[in-house]
C-alpha positions as CSV (number, residue, x, y, z in Angstrom):
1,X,77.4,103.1,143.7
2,X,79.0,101.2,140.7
3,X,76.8,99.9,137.9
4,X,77.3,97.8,135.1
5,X,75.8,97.8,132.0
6,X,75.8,95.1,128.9
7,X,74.6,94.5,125.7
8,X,73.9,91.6,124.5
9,X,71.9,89.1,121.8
10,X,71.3,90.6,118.1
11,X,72.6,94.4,118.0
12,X,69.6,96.9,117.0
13,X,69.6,100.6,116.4
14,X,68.8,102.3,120.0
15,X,71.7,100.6,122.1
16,X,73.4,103.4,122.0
17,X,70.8,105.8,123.1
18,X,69.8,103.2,126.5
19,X,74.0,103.5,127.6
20,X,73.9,107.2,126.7
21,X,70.8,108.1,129.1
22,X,71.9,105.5,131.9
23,X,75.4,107.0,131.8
24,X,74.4,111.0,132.1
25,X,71.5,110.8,134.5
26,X,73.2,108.5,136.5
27,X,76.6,110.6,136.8
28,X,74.7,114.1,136.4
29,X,72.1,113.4,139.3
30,X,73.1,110.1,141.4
31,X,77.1,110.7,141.4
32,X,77.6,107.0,140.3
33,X,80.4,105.0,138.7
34,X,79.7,102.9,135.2
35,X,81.6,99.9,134.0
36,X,80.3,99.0,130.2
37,X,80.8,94.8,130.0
38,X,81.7,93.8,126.5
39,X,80.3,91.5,124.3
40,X,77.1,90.5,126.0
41,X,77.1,88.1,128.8
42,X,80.3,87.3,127.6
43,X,81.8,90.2,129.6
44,X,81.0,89.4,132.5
45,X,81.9,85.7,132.3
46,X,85.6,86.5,131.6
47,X,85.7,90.2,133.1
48,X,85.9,92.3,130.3
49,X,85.4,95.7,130.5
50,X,85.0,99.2,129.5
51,X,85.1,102.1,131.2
52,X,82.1,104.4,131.2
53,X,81.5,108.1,131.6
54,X,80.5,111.1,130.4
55,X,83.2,111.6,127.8
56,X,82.6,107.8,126.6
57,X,79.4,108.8,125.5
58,X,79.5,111.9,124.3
59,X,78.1,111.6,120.2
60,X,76.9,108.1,120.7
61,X,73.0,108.9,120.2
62,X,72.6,108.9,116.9
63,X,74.7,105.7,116.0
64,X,73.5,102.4,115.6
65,X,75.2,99.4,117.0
66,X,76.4,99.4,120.4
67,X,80.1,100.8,122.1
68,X,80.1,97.5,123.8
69,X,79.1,95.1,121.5
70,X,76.7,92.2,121.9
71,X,77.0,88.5,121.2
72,X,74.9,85.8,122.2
73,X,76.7,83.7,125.1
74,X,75.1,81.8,127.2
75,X,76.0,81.7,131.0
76,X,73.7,79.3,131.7
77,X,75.2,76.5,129.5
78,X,78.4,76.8,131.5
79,X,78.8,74.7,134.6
80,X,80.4,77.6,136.2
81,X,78.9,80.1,134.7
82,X,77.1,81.8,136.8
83,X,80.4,81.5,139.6
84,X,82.4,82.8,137.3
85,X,79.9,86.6,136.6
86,X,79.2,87.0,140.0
87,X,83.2,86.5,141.2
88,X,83.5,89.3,138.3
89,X,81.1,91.8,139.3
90,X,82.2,91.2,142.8
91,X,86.2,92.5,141.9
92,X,84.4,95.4,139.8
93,X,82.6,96.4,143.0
94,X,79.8,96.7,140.6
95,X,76.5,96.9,143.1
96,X,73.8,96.8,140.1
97,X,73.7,95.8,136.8
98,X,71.3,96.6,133.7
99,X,70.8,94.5,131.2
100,X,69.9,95.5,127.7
101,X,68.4,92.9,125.2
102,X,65.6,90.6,124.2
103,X,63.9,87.5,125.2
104,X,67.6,85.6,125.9
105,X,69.3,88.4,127.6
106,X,66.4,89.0,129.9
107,X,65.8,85.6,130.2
108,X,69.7,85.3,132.1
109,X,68.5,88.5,133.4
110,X,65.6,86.8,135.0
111,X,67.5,83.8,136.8
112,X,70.5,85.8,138.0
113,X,67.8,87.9,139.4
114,X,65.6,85.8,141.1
115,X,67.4,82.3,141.5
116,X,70.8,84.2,142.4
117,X,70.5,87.1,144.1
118,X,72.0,89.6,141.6
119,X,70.5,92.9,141.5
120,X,69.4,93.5,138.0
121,X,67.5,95.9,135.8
122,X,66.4,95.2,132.5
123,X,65.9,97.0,129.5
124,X,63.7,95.9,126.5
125,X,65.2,95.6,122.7
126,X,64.8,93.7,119.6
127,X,63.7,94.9,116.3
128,X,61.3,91.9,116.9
129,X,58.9,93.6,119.0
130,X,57.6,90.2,120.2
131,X,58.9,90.8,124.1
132,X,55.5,90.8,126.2
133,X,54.9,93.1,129.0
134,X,55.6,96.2,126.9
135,X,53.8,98.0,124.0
136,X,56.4,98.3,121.8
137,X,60.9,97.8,121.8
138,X,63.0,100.3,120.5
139,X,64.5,98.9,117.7
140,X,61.3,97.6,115.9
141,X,60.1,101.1,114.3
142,X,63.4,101.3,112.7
143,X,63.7,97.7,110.9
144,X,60.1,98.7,109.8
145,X,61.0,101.8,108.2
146,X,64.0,99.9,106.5
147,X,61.5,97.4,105.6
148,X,58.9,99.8,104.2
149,X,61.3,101.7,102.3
150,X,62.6,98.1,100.9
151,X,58.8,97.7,99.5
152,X,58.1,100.7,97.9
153,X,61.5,100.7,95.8
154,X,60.4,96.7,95.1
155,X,57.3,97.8,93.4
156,X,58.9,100.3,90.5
157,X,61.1,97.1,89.5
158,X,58.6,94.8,89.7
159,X,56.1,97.0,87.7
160,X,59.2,97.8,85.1
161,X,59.2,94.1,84.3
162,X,55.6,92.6,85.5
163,X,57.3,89.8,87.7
164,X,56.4,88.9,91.3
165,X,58.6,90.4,94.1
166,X,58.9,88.8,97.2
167,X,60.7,90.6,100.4
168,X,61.9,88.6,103.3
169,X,61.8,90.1,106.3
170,X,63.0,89.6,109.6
171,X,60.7,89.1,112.8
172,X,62.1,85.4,114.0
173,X,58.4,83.6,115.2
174,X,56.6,86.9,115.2
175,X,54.5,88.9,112.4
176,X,55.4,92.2,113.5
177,X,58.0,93.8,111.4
178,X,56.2,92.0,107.9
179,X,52.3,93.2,108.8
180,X,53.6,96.8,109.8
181,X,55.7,97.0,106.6
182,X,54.0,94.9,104.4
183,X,50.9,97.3,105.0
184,X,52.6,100.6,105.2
185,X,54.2,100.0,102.1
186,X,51.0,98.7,100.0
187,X,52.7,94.7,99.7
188,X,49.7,92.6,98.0
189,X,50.4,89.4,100.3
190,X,51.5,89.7,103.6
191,X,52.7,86.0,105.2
192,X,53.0,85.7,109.0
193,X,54.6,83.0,111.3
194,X,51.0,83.5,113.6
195,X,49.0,82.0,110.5
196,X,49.9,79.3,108.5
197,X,49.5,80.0,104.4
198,X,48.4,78.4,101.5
199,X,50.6,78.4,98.8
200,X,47.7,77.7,96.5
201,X,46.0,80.9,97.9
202,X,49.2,83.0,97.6
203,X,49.2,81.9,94.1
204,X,45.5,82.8,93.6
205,X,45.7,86.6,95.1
206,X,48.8,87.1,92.7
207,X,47.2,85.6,89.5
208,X,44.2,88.4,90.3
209,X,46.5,91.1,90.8
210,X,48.5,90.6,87.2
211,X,44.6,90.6,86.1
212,X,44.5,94.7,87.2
213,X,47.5,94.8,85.5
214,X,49.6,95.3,88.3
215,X,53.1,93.9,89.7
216,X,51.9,91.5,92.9
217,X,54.6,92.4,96.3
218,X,55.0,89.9,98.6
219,X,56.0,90.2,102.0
220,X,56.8,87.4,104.0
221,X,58.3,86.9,107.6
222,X,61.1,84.5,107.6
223,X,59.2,82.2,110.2
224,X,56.2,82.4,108.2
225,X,55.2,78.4,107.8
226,X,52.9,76.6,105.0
227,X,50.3,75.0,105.9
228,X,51.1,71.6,104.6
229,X,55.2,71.5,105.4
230,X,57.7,72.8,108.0
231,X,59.1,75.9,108.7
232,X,61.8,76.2,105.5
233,X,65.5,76.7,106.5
234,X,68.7,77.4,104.6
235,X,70.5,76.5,107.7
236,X,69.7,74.3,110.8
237,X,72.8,75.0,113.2
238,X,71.4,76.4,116.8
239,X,73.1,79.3,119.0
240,X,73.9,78.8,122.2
241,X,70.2,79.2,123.2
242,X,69.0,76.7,121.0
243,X,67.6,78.9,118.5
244,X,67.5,77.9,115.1
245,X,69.2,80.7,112.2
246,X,66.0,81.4,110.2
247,X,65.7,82.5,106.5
248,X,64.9,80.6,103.3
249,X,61.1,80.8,102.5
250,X,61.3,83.5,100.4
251,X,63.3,81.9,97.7
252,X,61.4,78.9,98.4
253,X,58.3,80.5,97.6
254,X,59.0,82.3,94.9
255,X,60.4,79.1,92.9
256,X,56.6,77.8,94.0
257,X,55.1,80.7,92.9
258,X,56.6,80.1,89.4
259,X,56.6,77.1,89.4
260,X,52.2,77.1,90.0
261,X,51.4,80.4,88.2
262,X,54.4,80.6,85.8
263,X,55.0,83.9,86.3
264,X,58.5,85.0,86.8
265,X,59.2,85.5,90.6
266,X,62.4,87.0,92.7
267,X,63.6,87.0,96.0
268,X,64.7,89.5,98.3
269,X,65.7,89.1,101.4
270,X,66.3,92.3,103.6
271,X,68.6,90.6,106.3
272,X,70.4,92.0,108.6
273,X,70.1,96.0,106.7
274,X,66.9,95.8,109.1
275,X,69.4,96.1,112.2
276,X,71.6,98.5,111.1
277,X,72.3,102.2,110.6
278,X,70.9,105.0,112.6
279,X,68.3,104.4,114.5
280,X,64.5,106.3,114.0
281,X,63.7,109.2,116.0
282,X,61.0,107.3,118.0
283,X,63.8,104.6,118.8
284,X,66.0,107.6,120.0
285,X,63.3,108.8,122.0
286,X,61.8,105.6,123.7
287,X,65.7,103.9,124.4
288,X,66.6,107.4,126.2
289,X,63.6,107.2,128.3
290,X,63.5,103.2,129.2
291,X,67.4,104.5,130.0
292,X,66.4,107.3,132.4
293,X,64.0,105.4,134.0
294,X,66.3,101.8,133.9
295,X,68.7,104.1,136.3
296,X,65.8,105.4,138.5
297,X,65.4,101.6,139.1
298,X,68.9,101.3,139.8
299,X,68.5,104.3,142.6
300,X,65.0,102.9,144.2
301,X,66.2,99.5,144.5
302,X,64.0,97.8,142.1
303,X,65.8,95.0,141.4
304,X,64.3,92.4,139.1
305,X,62.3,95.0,137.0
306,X,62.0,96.0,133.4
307,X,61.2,99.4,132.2
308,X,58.3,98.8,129.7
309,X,56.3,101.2,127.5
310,X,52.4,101.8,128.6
311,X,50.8,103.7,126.0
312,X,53.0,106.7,126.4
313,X,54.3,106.0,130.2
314,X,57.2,104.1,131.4
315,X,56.4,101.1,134.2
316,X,58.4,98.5,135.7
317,X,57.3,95.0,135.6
318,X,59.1,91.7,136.4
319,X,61.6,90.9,133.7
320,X,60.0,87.5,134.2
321,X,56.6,88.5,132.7
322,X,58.9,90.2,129.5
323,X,60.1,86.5,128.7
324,X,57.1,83.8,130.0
325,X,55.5,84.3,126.2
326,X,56.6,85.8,123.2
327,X,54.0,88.4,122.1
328,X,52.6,87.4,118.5
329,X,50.5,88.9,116.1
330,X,46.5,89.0,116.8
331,X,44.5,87.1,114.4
332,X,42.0,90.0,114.5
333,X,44.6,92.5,113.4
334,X,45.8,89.9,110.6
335,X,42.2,89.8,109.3
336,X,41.6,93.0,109.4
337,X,44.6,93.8,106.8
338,X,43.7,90.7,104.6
339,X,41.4,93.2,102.1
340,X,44.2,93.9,100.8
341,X,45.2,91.1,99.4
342,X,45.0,90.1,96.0
């Protein structure tokens, strides 16, 4: 059997690890042939490829990124696009394909799959962690241990000068990276996309904190909303899946929070440092497993499927249930951090 493999939508520490494990168990035990598409869905469309093997992999584990890139092409925006990827996969006599990625990746996944006929296997990333059907994406620990690191070297600058900090970070429409960090690294205000804030209440928990005589940390996701306003943007162009390039509240809240409590307040947005670099050894270790058992999959037949993470076993489930909801912060587990604020 041949197998392709892709990458594609926002790169995240762990790619690596997924080809890696696909690669050697699928050579090593099931005697198969890879072919690594480039670029995402893009690869497919226009038939580029890699070869994959052994050798090809060899040293990969610990680097982040991925050896076949990623982008975020759309096939299904193209009139001929899905023609055009399975004509492709047809002249690489590729039989299977997995897909690695997140909600948009898997959501091509998921129609090629089931509307199309393509036998596909996907894989479940995104420093986001807001994919359903699976406990946690590898990725995700990573960004939060950038993030977490980010906040405890925030608080020695902002206690050298007394000034409000606020960190940025990632997360798209989910609370996930900024409650994990924002807790784990002791942030005073921690602002969600799940629960709308009030700036006058951010302003009152940091006006109590400089009254303890400590420097107030706030963390805040970069869909977290206001309640009276829209979501603030420093850029509204869309990618070809219509999403819109968030960033922008932080430095619109601090310049609020200066403005109300006249106390000086800076930004700092963590950007795209939460994607890169090597990944965490828990993102190591769940990508090589959701890689092992991505080419079991491939061997069974399972078309369709997505290895996800159970408490600490791997299952399949649709790739459609991965995609049908984003999975968001509870309010009960935002409550329940919300003593520490202020």
């Amino acid at each position: 059997m041949r197998v392709g493999v892709l990458t594609g939508g926002g790169d995240c520490p762990g790619l690596n690890a997924v080809i890696r494990a696909v690669v050697r168990k699928g050579v090593q035990e099931y005697g198969y042939d890879f072919v690594g598409f480039r670029d995402g869905w893009r690869g497919p469309l226009e038939n580029d490829t890699v070869r994959l093997d052994i050798p090809a992999v060899r040293g990969i584990l610990p680097r982040g990124g991925t050896i076949l890139g990623s982008s975020r092409t759309n096939p299904l925006k193209q009139d001929d696009g899905i023609r055009r990827i399975k004509e492709n996969l047809a002249k690489q006599e590729v039989e299977a394909l997995i897909a690695i990625g997140g909600e948009d990746t898997l959501g091509v996944a998921t129609r090629l799959s089931d509307d199309y006929g393509v036998p596909c296997v996907g894989v479940p990333k995104t420093i986001d962690n807001d994919l359903s059907a699976t406990d946690y994406t590898f990725g995700f620990d990573t960004a939060v241990g950038i993030a977490t690191e980010a906040i405890d070297r925030l608080h020695t600058t902002a206690e050298s000068h007394m000034r409000v900090l606020v960190c940025e970070v990632m997360g798209r429409h989910a609370g996930w990276i900024a409650i994990h960090s924002g807790l784990a690294g002791g942030a005073n205000v921690i602002l969600i996309p799940e629960q709308r804030f009030d700036v006058d209440k951010v302003c009152a928990w940091i006006t109590s904190r400089f009254k303890a005589s400590y420097a107030p940390i706030v963390v805040v996701a970069e869909g977290a909303m206001p309640k009276d306003g829209d979501m603030v943007l420093k850029d509204e162009s869309l990618d070809s899946f219509g999403h819109v390039r968030l960033s922008g509240v932080g430095e619109w809240l601090a310049k609020e929070i200066e403005r109300r409590t006249g106390k000086e307040a800076r930004t700092t947005v963590l950007g795209h440092i939460q994607r890169g670099g090597t990944p965490s050894a828990f993102d190591r270790w769940l990508a090589t497993r959701f890689g092992l058992h991505a080419i079991e999959a491939v061997r069974d037949g399972d078309f369709g499927k997505m290895v996800a993470l159970r408490g600490t076993d791997i299952v399949r489930v649709p790739i459609a249930h991965a995609t049908a909801k984003l999975k968001t912060v509870d309010p009960k587990l935002y409550e329940e951090v919300g003593v520490f604020f202020g």
